[in-house]
Backbone atoms as SQL, in Angstrom:
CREATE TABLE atoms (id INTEGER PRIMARY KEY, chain TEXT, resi INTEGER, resn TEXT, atom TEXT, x REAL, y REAL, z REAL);
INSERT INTO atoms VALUES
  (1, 'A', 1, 'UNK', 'N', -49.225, -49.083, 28.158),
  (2, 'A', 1, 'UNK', 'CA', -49.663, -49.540, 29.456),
  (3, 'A', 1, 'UNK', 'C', -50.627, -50.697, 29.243),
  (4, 'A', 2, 'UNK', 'N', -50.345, -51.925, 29.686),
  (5, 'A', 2, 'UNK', 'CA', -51.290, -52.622, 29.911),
  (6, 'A', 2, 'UNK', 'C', -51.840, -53.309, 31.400),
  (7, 'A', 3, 'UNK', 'N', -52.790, -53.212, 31.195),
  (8, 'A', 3, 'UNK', 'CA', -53.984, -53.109, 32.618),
  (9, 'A', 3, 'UNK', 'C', -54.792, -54.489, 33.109),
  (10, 'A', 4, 'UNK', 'N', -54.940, -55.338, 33.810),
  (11, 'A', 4, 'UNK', 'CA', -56.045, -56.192, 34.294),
  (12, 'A', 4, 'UNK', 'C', -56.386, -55.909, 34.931),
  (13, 'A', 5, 'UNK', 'N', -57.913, -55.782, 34.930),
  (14, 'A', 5, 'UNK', 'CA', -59.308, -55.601, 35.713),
  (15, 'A', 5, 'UNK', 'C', -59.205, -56.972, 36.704),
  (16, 'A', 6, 'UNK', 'N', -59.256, -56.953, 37.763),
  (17, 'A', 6, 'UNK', 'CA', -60.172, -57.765, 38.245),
  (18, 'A', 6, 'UNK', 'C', -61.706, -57.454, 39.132),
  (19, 'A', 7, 'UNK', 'N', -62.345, -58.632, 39.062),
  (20, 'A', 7, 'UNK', 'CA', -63.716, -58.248, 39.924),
  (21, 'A', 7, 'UNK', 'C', -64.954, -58.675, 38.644),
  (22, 'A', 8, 'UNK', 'N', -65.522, -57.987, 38.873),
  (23, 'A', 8, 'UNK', 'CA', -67.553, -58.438, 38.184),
  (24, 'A', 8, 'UNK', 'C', -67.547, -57.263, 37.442),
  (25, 'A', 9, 'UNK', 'N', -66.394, -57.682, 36.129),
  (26, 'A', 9, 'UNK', 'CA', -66.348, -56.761, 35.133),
  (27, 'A', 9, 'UNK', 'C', -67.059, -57.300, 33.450),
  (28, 'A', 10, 'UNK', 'N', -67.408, -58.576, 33.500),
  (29, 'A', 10, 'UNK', 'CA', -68.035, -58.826, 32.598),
  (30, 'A', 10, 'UNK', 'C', -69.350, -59.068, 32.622),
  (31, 'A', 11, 'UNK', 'N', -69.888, -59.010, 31.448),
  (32, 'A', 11, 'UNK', 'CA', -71.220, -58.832, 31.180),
  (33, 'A', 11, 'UNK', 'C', -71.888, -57.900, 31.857),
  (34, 'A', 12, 'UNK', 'N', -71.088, -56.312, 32.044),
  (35, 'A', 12, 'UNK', 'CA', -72.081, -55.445, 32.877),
  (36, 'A', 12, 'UNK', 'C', -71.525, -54.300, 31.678),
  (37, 'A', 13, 'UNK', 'N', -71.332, -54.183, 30.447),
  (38, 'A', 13, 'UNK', 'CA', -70.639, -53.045, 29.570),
  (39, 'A', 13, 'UNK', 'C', -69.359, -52.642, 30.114),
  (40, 'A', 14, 'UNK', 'N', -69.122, -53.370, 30.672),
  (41, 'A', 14, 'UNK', 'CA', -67.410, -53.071, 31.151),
  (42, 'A', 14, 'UNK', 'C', -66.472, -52.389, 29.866),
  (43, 'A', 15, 'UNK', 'N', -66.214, -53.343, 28.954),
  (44, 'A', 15, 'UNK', 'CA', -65.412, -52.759, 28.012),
  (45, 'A', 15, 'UNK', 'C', -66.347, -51.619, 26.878),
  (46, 'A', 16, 'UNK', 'N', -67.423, -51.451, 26.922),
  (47, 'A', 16, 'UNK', 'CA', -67.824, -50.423, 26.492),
  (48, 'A', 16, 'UNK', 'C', -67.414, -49.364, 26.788),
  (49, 'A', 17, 'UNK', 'N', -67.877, -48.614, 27.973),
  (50, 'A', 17, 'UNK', 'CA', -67.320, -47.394, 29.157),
  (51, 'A', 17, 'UNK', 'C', -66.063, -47.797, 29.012),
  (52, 'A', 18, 'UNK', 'N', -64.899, -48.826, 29.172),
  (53, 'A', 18, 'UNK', 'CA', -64.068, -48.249, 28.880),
  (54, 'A', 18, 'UNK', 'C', -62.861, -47.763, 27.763),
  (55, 'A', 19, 'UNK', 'N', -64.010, -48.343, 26.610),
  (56, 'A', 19, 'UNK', 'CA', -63.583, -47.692, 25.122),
  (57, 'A', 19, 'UNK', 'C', -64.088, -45.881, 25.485),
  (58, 'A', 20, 'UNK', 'N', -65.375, -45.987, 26.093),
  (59, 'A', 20, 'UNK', 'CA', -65.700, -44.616, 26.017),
  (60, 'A', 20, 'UNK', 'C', -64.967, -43.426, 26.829),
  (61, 'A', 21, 'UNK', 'N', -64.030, -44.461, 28.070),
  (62, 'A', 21, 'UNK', 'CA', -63.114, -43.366, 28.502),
  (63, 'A', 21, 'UNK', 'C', -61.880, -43.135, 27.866),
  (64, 'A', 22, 'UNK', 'N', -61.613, -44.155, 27.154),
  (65, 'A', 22, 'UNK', 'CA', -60.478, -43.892, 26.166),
  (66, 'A', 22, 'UNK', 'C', -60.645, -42.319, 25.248),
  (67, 'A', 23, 'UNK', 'N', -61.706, -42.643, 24.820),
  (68, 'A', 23, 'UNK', 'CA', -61.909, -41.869, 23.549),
  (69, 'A', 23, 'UNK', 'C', -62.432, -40.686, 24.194),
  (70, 'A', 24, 'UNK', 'N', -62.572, -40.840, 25.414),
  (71, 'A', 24, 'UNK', 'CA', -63.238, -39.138, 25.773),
  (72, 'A', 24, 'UNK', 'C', -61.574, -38.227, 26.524),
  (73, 'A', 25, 'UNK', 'N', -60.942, -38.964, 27.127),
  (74, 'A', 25, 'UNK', 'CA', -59.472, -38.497, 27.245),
  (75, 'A', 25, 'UNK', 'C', -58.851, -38.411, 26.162),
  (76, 'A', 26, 'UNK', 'N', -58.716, -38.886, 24.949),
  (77, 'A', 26, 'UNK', 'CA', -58.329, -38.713, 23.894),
  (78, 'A', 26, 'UNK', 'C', -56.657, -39.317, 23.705),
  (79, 'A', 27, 'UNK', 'N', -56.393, -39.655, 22.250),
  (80, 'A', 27, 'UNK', 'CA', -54.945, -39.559, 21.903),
  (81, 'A', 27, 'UNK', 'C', -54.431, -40.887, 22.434),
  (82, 'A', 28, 'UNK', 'N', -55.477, -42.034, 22.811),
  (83, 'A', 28, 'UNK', 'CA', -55.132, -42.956, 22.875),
  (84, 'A', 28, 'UNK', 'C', -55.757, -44.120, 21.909),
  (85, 'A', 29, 'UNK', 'N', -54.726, -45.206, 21.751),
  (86, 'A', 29, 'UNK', 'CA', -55.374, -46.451, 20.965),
  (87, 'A', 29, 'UNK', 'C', -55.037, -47.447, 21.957),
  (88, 'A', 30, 'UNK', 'N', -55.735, -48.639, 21.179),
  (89, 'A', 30, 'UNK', 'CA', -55.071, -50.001, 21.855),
  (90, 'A', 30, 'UNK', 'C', -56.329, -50.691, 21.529),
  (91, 'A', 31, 'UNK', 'N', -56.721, -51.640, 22.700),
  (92, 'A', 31, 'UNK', 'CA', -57.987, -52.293, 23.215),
  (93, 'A', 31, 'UNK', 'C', -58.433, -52.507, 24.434),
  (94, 'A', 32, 'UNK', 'N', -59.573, -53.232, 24.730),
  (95, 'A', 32, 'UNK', 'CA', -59.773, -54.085, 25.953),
  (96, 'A', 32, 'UNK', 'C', -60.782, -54.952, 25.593),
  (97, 'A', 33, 'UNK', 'N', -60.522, -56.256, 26.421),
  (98, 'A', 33, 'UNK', 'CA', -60.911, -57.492, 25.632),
  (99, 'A', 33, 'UNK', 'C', -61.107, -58.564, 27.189),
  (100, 'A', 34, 'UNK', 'N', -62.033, -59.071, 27.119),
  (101, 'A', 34, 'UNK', 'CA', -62.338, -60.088, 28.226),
  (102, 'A', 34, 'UNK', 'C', -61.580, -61.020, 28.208),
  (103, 'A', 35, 'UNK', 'N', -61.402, -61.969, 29.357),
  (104, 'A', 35, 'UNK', 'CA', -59.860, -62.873, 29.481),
  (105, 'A', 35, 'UNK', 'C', -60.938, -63.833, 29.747),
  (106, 'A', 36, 'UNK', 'N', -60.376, -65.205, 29.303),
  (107, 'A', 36, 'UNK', 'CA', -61.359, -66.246, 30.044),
  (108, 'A', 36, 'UNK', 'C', -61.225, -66.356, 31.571),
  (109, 'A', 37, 'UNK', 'N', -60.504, -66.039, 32.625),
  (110, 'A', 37, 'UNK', 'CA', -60.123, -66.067, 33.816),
  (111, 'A', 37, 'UNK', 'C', -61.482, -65.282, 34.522),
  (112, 'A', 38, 'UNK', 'N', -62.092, -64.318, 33.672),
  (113, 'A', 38, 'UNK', 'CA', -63.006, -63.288, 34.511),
  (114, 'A', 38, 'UNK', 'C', -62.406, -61.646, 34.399),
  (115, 'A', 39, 'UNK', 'N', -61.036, -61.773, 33.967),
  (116, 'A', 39, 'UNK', 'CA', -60.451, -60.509, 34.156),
  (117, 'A', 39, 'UNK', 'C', -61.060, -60.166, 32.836),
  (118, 'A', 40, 'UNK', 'N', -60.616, -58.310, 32.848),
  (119, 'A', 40, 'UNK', 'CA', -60.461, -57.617, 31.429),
  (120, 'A', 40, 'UNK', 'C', -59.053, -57.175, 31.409),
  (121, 'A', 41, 'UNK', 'N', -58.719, -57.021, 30.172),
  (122, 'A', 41, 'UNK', 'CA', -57.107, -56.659, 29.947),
  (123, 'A', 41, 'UNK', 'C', -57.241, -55.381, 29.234),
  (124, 'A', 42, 'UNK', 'N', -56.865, -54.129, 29.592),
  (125, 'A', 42, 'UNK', 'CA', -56.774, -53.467, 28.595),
  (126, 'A', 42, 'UNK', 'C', -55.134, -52.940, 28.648),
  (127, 'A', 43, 'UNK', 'N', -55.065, -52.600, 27.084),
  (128, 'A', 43, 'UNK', 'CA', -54.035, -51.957, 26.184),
  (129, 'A', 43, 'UNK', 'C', -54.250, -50.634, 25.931),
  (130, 'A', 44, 'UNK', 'N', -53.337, -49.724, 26.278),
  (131, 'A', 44, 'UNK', 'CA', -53.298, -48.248, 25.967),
  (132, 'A', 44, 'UNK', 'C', -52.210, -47.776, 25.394),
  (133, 'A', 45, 'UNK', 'N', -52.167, -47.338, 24.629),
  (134, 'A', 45, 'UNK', 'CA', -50.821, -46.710, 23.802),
  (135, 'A', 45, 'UNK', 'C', -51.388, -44.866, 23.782),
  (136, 'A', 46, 'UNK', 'N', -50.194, -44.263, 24.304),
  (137, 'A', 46, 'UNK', 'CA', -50.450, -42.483, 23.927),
  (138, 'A', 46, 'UNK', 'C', -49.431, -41.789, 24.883),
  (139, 'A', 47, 'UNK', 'N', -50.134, -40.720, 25.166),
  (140, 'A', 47, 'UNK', 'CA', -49.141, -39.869, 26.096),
  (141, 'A', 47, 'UNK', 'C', -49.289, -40.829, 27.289),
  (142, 'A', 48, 'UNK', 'N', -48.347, -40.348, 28.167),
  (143, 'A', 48, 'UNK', 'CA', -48.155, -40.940, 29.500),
  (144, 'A', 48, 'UNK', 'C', -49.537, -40.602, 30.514),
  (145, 'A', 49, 'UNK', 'N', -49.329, -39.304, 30.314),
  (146, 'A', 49, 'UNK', 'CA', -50.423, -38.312, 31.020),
  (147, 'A', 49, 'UNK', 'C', -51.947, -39.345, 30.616),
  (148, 'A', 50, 'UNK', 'N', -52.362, -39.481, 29.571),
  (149, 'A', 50, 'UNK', 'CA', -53.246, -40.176, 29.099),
  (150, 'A', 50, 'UNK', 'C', -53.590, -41.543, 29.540),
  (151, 'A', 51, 'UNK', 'N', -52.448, -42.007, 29.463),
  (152, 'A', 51, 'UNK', 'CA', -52.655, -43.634, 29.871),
  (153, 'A', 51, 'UNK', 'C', -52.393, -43.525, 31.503),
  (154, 'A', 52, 'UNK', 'N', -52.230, -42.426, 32.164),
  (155, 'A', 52, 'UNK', 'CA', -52.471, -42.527, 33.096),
  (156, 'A', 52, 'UNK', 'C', -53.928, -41.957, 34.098),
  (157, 'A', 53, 'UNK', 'N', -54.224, -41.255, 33.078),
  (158, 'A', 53, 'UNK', 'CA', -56.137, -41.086, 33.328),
  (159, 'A', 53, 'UNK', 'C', -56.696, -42.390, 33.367),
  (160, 'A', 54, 'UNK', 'N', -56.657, -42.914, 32.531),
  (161, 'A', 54, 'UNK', 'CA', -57.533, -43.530, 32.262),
  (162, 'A', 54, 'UNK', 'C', -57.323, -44.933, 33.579),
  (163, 'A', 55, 'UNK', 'N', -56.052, -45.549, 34.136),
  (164, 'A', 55, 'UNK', 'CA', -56.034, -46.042, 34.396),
  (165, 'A', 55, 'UNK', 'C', -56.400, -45.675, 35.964),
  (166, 'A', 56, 'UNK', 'N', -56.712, -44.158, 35.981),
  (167, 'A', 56, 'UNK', 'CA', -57.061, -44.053, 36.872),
  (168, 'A', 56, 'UNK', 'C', -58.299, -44.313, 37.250),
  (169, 'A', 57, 'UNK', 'N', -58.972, -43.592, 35.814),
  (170, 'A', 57, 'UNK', 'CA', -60.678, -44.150, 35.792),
  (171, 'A', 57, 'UNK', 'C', -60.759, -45.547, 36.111),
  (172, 'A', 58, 'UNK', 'N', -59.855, -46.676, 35.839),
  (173, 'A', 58, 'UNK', 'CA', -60.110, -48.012, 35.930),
  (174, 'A', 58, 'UNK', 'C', -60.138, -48.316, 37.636),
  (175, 'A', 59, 'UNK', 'N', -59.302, -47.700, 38.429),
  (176, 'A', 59, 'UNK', 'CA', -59.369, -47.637, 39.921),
  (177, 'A', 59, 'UNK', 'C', -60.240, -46.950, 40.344),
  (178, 'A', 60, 'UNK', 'N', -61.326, -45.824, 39.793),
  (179, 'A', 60, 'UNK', 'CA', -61.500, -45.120, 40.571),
  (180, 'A', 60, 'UNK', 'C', -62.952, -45.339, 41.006),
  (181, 'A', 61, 'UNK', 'N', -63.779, -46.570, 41.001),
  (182, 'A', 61, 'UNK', 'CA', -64.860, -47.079, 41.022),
  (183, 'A', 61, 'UNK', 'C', -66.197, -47.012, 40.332),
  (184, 'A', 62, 'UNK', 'N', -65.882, -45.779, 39.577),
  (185, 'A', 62, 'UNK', 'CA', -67.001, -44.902, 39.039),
  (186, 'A', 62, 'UNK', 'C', -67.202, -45.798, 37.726),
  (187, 'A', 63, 'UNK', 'N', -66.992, -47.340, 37.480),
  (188, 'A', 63, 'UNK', 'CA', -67.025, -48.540, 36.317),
  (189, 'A', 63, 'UNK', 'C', -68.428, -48.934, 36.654),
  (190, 'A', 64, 'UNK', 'N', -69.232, -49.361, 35.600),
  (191, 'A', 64, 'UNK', 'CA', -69.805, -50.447, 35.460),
  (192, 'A', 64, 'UNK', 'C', -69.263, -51.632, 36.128),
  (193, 'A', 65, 'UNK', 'N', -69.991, -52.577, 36.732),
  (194, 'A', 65, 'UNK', 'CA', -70.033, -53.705, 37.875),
  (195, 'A', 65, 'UNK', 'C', -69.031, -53.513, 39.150),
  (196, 'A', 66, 'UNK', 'N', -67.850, -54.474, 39.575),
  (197, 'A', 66, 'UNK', 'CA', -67.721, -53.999, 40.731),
  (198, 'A', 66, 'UNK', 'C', -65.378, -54.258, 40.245),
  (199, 'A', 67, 'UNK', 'N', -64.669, -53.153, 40.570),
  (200, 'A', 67, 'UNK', 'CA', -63.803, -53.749, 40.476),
  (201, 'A', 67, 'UNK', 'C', -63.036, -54.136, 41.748),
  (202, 'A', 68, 'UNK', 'N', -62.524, -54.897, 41.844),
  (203, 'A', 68, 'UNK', 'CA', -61.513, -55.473, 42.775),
  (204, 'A', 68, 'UNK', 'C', -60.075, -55.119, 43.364),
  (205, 'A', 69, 'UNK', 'N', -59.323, -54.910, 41.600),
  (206, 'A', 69, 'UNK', 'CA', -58.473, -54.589, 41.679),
  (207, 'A', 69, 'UNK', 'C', -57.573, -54.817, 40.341),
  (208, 'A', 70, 'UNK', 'N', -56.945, -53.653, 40.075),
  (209, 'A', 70, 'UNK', 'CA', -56.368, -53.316, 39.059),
  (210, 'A', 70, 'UNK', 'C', -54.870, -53.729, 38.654),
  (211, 'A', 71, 'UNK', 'N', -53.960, -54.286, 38.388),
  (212, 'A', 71, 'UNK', 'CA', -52.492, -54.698, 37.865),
  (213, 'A', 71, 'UNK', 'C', -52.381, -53.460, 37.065),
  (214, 'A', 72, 'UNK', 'N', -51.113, -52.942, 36.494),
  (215, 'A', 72, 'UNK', 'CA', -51.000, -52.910, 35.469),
  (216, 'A', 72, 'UNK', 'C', -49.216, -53.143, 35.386),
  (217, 'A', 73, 'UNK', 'N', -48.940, -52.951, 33.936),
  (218, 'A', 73, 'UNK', 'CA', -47.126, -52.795, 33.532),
  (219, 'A', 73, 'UNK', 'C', -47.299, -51.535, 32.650),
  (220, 'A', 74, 'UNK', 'N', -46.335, -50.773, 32.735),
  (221, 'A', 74, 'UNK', 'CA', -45.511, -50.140, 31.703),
  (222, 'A', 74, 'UNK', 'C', -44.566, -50.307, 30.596),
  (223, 'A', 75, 'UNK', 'N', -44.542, -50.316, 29.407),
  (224, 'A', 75, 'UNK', 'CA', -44.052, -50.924, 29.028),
  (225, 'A', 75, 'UNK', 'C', -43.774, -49.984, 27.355),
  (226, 'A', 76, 'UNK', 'N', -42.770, -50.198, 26.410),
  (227, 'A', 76, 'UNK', 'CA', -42.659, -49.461, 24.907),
  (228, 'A', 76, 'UNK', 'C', -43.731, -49.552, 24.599),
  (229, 'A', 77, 'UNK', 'N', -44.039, -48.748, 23.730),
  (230, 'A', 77, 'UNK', 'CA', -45.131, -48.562, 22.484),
  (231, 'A', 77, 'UNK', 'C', -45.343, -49.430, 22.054),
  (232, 'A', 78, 'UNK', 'N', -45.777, -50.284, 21.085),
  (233, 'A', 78, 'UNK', 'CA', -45.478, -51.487, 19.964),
  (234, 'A', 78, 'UNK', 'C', -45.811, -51.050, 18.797),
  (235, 'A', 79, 'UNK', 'N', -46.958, -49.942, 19.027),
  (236, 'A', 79, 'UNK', 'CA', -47.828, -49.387, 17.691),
  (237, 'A', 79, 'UNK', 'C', -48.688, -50.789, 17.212),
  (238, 'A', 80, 'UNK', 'N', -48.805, -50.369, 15.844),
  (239, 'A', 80, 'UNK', 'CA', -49.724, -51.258, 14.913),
  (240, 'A', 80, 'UNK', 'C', -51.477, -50.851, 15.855),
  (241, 'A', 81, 'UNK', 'N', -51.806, -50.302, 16.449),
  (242, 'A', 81, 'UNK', 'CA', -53.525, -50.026, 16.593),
  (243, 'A', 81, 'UNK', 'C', -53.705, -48.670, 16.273),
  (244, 'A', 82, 'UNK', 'N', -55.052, -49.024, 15.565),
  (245, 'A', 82, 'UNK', 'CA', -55.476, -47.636, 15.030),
  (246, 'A', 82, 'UNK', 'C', -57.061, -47.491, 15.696),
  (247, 'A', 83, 'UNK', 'N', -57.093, -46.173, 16.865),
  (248, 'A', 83, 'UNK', 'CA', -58.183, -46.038, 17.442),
  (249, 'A', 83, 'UNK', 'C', -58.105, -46.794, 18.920),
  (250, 'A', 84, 'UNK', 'N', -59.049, -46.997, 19.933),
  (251, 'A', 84, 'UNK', 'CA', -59.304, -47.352, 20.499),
  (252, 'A', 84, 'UNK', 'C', -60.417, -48.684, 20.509),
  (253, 'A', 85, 'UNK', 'N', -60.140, -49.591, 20.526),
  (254, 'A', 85, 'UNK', 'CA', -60.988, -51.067, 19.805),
  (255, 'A', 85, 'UNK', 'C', -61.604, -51.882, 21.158),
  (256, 'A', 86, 'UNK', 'N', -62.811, -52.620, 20.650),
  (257, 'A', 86, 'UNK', 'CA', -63.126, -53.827, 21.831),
  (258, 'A', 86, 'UNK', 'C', -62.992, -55.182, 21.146),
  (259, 'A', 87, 'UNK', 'N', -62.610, -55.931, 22.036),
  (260, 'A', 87, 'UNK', 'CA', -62.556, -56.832, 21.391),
  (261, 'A', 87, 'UNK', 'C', -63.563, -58.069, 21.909);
């Protein structure tokens, strides 16, 4: 699953919290990484069930700064990440 944030997601620990919801739902890797646009992008690889928590946490306001509004795609695995990363 990959995800764009939009809204007043940088420079408030945005991608911190949401390495930390990664890793507290568990069984997921990938990243999330600031876009020059203002957005954040994150990458989730795991169960379905999983990558769909989390992307819920990303809608569900309870983020650091303010979000706007969320994209995401579904999409194969690709592999190659180990852990949950910021970039």
């Amino acid at each position: 699953m990959t995800a764009w944030v939009r809204g007043r997601v940088q420079r408030v620990g945005f991608r911190w919290f949401t390495r930390a919801a990664a890793l507290r739902i568990g069984g997921l890797d990938g990243f999330v990484v600031n876009l020059g646009d203002g957005r954040v992008q994150v990458v989730a690889e795991g169960r379905k069930e999983g990558c769909e928590q989390l992307l819920e946490w990303l809608r569900a306001g309870d983020t650091p700064g303010q979000v706007d509004g969320v994209t995401e795609i579904w999409s194969r695995p690709r592999g190659g990440y180990s852990g949950f990363a910021i970039r």
